[in-house]
GULO-686929 format. One record per residue: residue in three letters; x, y, z of N, C-alpha, C in turn; residue number from 1. Coordinates in Angstrom, 2 decimals. Atoms other than C-alpha are relative to their C-alpha. Layout:
residues N
<rec code="ALA" n_x="X" n_y="Y" n_z="Z" ca_x="X" ca_y="Y" ca_z="Z" c_x="X" c_y="Y" c_z="Z" pos="NUM"/>
...
END
This chain:
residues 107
<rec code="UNK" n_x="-1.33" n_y="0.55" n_z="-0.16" ca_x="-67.74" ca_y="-86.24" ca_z="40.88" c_x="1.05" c_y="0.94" c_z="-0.58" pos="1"/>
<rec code="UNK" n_x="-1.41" n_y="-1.07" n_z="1.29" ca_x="-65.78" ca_y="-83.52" ca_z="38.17" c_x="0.08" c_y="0.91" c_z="1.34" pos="2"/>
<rec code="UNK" n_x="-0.37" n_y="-1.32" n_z="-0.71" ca_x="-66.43" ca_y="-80.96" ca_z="41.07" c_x="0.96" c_y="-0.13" c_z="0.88" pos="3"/>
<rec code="UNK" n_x="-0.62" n_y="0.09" n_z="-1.11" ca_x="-65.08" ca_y="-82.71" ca_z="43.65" c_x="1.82" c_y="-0.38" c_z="-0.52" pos="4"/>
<rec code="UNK" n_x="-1.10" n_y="-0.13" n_z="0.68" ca_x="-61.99" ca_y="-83.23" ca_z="41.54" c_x="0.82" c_y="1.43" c_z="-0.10" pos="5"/>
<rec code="UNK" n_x="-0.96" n_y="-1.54" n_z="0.49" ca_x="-61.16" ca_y="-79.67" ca_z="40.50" c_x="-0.21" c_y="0.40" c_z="1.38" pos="6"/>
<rec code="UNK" n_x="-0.26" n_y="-0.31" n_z="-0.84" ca_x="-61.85" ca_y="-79.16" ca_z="44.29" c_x="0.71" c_y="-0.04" c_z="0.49" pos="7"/>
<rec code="UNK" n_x="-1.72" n_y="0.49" n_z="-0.16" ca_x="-58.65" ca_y="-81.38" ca_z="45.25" c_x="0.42" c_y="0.51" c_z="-0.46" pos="8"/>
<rec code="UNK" n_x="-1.11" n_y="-0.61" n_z="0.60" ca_x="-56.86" ca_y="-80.22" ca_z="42.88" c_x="-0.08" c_y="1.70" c_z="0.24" pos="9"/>
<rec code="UNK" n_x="-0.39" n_y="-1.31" n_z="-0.36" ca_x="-57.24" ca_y="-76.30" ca_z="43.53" c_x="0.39" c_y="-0.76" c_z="1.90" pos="10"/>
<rec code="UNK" n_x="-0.76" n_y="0.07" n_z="-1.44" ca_x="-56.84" ca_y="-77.37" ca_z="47.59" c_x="1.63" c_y="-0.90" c_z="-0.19" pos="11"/>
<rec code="UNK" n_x="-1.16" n_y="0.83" n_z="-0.03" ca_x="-53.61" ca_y="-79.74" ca_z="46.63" c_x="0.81" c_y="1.84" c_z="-0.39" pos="12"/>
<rec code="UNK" n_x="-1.01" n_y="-0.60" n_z="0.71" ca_x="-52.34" ca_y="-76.40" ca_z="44.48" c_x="0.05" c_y="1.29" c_z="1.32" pos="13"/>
<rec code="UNK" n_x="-0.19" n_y="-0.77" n_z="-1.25" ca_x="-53.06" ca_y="-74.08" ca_z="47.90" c_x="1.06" c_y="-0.22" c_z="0.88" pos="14"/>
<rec code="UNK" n_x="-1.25" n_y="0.50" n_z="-0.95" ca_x="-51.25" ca_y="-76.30" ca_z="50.04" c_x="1.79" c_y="0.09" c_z="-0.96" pos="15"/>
<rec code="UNK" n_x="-1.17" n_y="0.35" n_z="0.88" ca_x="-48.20" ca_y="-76.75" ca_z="47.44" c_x="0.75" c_y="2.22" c_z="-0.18" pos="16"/>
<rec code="UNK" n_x="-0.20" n_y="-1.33" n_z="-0.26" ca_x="-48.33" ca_y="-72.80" ca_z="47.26" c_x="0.61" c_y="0.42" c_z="1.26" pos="17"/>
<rec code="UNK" n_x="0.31" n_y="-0.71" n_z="-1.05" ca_x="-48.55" ca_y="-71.80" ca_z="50.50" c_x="1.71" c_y="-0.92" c_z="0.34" pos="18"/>
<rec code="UNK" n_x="-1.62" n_y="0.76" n_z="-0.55" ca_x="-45.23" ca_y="-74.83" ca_z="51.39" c_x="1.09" c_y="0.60" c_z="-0.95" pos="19"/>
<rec code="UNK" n_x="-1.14" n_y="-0.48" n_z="1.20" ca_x="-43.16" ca_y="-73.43" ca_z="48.22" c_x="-0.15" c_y="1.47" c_z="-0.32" pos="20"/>
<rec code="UNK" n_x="-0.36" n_y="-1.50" n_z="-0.36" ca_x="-44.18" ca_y="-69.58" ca_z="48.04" c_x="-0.34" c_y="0.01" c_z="-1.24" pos="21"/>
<rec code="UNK" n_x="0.24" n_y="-0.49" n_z="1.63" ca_x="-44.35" ca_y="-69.74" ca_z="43.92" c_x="-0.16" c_y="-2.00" c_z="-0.24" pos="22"/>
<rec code="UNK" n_x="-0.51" n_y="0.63" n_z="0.59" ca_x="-45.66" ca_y="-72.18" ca_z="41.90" c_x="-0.18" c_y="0.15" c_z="-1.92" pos="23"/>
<rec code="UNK" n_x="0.31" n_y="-0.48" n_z="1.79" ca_x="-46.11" ca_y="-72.39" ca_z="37.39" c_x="-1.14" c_y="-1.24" c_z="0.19" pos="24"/>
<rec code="UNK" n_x="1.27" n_y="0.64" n_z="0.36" ca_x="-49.55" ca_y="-73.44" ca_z="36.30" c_x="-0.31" c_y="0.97" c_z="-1.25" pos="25"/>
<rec code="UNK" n_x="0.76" n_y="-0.82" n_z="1.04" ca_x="-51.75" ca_y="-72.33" ca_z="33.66" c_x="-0.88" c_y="1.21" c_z="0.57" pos="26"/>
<rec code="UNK" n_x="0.70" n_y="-1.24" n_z="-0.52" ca_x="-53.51" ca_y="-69.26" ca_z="33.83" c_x="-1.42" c_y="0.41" c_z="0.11" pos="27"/>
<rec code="UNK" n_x="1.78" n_y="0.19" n_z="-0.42" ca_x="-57.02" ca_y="-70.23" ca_z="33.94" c_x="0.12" c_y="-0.52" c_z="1.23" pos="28"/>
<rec code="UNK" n_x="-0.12" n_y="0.20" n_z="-0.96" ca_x="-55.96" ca_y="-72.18" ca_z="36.91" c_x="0.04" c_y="0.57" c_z="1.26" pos="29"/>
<rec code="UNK" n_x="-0.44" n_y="-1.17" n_z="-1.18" ca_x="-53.77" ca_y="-69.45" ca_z="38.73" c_x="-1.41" c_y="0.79" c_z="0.43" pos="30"/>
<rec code="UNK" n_x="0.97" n_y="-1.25" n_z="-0.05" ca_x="-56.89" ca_y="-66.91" ca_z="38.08" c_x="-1.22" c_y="-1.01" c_z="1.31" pos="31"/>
<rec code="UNK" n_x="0.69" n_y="1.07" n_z="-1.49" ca_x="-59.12" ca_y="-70.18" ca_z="40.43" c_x="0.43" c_y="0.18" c_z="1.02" pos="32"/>
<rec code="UNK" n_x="-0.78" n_y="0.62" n_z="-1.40" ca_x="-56.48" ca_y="-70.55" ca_z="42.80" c_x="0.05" c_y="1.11" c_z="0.74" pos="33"/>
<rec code="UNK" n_x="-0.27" n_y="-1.46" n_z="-0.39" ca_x="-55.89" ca_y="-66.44" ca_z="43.44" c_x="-1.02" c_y="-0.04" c_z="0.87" pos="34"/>
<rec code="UNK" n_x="0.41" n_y="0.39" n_z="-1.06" ca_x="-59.09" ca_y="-66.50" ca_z="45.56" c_x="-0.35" c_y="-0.80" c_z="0.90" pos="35"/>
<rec code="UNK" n_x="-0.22" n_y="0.75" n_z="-0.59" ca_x="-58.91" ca_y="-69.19" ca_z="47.27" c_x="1.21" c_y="0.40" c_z="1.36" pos="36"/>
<rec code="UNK" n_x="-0.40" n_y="-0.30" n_z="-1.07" ca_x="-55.75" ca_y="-68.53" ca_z="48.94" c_x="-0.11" c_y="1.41" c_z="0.37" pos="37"/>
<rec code="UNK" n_x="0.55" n_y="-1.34" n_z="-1.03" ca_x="-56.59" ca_y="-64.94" ca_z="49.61" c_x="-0.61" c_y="-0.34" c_z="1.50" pos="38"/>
<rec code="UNK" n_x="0.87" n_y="-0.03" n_z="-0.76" ca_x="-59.54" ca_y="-65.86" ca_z="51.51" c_x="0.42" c_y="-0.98" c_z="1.23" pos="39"/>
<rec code="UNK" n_x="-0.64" n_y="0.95" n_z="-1.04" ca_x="-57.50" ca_y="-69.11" ca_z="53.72" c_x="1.20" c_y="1.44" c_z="0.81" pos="40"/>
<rec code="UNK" n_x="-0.20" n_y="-0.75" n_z="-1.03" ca_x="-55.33" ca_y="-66.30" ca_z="54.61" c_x="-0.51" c_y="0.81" c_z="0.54" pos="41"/>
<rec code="UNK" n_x="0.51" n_y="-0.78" n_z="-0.36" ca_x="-57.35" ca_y="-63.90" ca_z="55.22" c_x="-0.91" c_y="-0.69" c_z="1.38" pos="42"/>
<rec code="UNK" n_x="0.25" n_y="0.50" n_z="-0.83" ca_x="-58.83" ca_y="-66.50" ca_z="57.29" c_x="0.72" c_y="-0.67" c_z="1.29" pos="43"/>
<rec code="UNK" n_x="-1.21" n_y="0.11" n_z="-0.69" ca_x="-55.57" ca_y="-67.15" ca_z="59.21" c_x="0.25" c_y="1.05" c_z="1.11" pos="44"/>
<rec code="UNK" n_x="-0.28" n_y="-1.12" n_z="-0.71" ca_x="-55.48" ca_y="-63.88" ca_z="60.07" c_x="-1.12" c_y="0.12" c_z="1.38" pos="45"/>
<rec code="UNK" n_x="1.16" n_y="-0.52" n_z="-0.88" ca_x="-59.02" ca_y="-63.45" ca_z="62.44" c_x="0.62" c_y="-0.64" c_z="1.78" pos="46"/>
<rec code="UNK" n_x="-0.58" n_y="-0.07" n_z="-1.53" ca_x="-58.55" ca_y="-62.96" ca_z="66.09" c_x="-0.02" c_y="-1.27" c_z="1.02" pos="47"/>
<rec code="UNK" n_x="0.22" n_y="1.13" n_z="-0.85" ca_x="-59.83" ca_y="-66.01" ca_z="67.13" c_x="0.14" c_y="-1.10" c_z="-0.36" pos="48"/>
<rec code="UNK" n_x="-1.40" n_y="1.10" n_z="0.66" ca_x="-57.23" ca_y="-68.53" ca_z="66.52" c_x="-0.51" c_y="-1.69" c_z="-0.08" pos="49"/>
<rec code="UNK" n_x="0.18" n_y="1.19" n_z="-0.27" ca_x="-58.54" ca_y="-71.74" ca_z="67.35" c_x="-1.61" c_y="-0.27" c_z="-1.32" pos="50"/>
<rec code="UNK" n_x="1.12" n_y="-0.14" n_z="1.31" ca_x="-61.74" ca_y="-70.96" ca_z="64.67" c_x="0.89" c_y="0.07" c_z="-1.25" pos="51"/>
<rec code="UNK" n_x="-0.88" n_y="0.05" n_z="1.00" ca_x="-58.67" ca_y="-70.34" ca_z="62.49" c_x="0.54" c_y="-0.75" c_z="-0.43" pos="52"/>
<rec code="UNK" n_x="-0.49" n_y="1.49" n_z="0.41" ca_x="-57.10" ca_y="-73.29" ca_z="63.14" c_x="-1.06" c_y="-0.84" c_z="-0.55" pos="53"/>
<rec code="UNK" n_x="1.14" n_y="1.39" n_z="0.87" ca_x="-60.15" ca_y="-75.34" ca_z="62.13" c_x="-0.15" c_y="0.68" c_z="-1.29" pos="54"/>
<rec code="UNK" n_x="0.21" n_y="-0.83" n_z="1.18" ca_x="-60.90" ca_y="-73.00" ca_z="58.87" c_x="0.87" c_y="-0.66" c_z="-1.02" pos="55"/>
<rec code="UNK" n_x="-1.07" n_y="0.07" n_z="0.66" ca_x="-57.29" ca_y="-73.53" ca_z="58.11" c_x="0.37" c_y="-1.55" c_z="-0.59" pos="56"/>
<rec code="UNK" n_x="0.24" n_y="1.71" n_z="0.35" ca_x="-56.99" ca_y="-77.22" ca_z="58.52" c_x="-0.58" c_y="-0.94" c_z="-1.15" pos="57"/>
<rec code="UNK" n_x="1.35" n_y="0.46" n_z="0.73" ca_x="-60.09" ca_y="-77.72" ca_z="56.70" c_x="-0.17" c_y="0.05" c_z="-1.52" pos="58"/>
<rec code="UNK" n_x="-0.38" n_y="0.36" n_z="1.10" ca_x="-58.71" ca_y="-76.92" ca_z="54.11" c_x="1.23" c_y="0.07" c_z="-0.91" pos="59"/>
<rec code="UNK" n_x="-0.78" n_y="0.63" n_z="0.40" ca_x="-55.49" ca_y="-77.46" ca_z="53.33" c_x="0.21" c_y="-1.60" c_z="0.41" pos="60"/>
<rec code="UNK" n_x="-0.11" n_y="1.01" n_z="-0.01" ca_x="-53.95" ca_y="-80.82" ca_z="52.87" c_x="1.23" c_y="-0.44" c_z="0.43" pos="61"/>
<rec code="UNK" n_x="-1.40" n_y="0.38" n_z="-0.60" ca_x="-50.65" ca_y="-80.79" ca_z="54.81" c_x="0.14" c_y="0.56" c_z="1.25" pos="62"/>
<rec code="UNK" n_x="-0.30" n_y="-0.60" n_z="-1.56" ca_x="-50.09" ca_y="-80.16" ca_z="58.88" c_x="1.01" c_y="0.69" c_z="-0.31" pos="63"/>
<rec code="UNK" n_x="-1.31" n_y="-1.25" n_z="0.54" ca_x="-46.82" ca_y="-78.67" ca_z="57.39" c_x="0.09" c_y="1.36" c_z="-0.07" pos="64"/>
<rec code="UNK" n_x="0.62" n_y="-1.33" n_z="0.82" ca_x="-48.57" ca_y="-76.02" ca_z="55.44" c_x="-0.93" c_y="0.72" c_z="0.65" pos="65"/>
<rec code="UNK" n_x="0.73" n_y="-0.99" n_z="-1.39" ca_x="-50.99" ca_y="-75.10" ca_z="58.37" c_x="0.55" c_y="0.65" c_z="0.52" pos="66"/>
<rec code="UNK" n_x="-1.21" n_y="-0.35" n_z="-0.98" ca_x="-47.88" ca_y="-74.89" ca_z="60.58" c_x="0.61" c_y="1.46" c_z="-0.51" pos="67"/>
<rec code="UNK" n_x="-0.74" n_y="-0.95" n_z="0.46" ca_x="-46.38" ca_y="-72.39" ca_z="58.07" c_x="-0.58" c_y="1.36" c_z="-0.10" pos="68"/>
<rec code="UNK" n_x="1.12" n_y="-0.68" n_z="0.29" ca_x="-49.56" ca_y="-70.66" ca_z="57.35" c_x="-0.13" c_y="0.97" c_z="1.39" pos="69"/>
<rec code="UNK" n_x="0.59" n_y="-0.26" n_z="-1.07" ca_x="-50.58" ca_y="-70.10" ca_z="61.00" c_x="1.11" c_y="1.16" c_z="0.47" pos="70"/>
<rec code="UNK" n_x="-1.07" n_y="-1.07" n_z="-0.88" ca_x="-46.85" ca_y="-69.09" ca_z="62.38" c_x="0.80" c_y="0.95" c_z="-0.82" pos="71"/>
<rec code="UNK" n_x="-1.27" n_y="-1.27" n_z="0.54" ca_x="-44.64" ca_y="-67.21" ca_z="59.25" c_x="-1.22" c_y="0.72" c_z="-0.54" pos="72"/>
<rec code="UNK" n_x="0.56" n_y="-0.74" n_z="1.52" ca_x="-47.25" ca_y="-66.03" ca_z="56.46" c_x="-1.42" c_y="0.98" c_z="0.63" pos="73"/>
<rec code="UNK" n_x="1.02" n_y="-0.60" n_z="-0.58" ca_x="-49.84" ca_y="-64.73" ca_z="59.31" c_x="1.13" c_y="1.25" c_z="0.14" pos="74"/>
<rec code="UNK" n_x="-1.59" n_y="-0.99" n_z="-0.05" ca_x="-46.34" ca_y="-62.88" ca_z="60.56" c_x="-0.23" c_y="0.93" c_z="-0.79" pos="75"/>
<rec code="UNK" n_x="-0.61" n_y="-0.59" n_z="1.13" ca_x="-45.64" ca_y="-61.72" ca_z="57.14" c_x="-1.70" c_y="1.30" c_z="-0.95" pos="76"/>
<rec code="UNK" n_x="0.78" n_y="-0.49" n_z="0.64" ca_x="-49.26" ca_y="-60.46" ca_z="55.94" c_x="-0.77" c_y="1.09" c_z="1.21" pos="77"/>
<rec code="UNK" n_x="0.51" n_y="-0.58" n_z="-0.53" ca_x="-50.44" ca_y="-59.01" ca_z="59.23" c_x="-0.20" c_y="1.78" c_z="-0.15" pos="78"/>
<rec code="UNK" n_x="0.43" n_y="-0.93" n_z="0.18" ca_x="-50.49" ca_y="-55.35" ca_z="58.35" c_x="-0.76" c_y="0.53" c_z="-1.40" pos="79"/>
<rec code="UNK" n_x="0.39" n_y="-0.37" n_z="1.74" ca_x="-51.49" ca_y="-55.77" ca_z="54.51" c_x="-1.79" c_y="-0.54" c_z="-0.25" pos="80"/>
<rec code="UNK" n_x="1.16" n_y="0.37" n_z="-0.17" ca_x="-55.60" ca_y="-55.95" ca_z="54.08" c_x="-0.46" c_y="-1.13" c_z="-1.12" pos="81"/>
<rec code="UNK" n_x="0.79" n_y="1.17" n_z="0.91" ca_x="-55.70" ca_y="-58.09" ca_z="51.10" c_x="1.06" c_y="0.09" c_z="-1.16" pos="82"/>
<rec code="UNK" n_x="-1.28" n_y="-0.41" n_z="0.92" ca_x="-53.26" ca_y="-58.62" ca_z="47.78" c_x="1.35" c_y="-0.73" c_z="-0.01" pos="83"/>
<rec code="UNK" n_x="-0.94" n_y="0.51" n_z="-0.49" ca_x="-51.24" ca_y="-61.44" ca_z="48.84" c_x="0.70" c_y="-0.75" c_z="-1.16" pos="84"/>
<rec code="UNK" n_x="-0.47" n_y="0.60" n_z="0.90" ca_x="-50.45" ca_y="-63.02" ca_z="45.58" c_x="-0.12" c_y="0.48" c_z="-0.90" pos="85"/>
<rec code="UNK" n_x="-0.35" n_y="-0.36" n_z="1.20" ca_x="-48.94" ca_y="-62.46" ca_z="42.23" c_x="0.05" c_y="-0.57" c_z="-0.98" pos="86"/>
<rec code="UNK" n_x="0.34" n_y="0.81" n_z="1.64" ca_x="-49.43" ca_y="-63.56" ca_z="38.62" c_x="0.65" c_y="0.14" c_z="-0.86" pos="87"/>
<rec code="UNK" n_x="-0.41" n_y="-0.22" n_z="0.64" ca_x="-47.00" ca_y="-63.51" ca_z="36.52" c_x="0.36" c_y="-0.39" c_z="-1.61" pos="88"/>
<rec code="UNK" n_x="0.19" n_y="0.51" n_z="1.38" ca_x="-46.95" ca_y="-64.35" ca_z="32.53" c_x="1.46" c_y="-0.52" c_z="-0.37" pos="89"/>
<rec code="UNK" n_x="-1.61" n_y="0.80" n_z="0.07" ca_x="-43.97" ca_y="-66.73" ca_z="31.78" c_x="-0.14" c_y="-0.61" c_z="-1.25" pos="90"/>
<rec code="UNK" n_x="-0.59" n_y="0.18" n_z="1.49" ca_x="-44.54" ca_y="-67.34" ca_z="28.21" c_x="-1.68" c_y="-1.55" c_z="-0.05" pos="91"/>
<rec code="UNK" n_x="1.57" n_y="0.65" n_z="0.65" ca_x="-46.76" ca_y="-70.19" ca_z="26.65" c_x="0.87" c_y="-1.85" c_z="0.15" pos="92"/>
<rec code="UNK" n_x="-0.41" n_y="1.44" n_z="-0.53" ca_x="-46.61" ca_y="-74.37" ca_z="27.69" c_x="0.40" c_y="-0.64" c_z="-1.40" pos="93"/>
<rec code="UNK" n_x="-0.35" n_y="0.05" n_z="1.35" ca_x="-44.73" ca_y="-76.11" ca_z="24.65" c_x="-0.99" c_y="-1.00" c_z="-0.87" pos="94"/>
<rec code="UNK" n_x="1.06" n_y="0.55" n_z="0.72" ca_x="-46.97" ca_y="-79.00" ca_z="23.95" c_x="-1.39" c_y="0.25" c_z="-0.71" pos="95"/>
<rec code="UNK" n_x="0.91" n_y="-0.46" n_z="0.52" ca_x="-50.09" ca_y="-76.94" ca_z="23.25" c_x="0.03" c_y="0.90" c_z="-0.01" pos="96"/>
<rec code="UNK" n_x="-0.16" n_y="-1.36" n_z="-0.02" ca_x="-49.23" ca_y="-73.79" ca_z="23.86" c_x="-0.82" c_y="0.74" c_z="0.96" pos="97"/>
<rec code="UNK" n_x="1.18" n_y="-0.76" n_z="-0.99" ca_x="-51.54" ca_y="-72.85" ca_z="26.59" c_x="1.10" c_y="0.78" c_z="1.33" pos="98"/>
<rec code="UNK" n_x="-0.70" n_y="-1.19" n_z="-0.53" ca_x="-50.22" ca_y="-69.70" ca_z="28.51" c_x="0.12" c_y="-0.44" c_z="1.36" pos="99"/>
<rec code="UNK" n_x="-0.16" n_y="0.80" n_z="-1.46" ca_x="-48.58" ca_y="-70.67" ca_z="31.69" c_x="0.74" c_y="1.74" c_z="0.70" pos="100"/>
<rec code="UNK" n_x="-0.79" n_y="-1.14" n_z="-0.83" ca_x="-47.84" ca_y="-67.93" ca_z="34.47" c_x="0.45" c_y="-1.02" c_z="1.44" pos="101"/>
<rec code="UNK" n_x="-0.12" n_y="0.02" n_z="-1.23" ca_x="-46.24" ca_y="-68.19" ca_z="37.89" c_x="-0.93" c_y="0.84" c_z="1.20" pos="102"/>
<rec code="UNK" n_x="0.80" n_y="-0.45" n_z="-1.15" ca_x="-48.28" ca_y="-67.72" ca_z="40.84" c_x="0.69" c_y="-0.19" c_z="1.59" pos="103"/>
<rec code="UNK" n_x="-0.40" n_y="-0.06" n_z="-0.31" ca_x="-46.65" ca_y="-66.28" ca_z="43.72" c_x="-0.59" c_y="0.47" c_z="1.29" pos="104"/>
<rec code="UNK" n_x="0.01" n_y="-0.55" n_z="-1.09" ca_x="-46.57" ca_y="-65.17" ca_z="47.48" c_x="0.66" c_y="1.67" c_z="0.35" pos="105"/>
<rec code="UNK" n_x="-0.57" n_y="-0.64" n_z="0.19" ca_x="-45.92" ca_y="-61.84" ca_z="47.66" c_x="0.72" c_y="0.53" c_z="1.41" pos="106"/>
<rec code="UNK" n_x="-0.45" n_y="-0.46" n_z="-1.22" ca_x="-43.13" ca_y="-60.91" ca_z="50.50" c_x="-0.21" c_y="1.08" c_z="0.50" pos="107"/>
END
């Protein structure tokens, strides 16, 4: 049951990425989430679109975020082989202090 938990929750933080471009998490998280969406786009990208669309679907959690996925961010990554996101260190969360970065889309 714990797995299938931290499974949602990294696919909720894909989709939430992928619709907003950046978001702040912790940095054990970000470092989860980094391949993940690599590999959905990277799976976006393959020639045969309709295998893509199911891939894609499958696992995000918003028709929105497919939509965006499929028609701008395929657009936007098509000549780059891999490297699509950024990590950035934004200081430390105040209640416990646990190191929070931004995790980003890189244009």
């Amino acid at each position: 049951m714990e797995r299938s938990r931290k499974k949602l929750m990294l696919n909720n933080m894909v989709t939430s990425l992928i619709l907003n471009d950046k978001i702040k998490t912790t940095r054990a998280r970000a470092k989860a989430l980094q391949p993940l969406v690599e590999k959905i786009i990277n799976d976006a990208k393959k020639p045969n679109k309709v295998l893509a669309i199911r891939k894609v679907n499958a696992s995000l959690q918003s028709e929105i975020a497919s939509k965006k996925l499929m028609s701008e961010l395929v657009q936007r990554y098509q000549g780059r082989p891999s490297g699509y996101t950024r990590i950035t260190k934004i200081g430390h969360r105040a209640g416990d202090a646990a190191p929070m970065v931004q995790i980003e889309l890189i244009a």
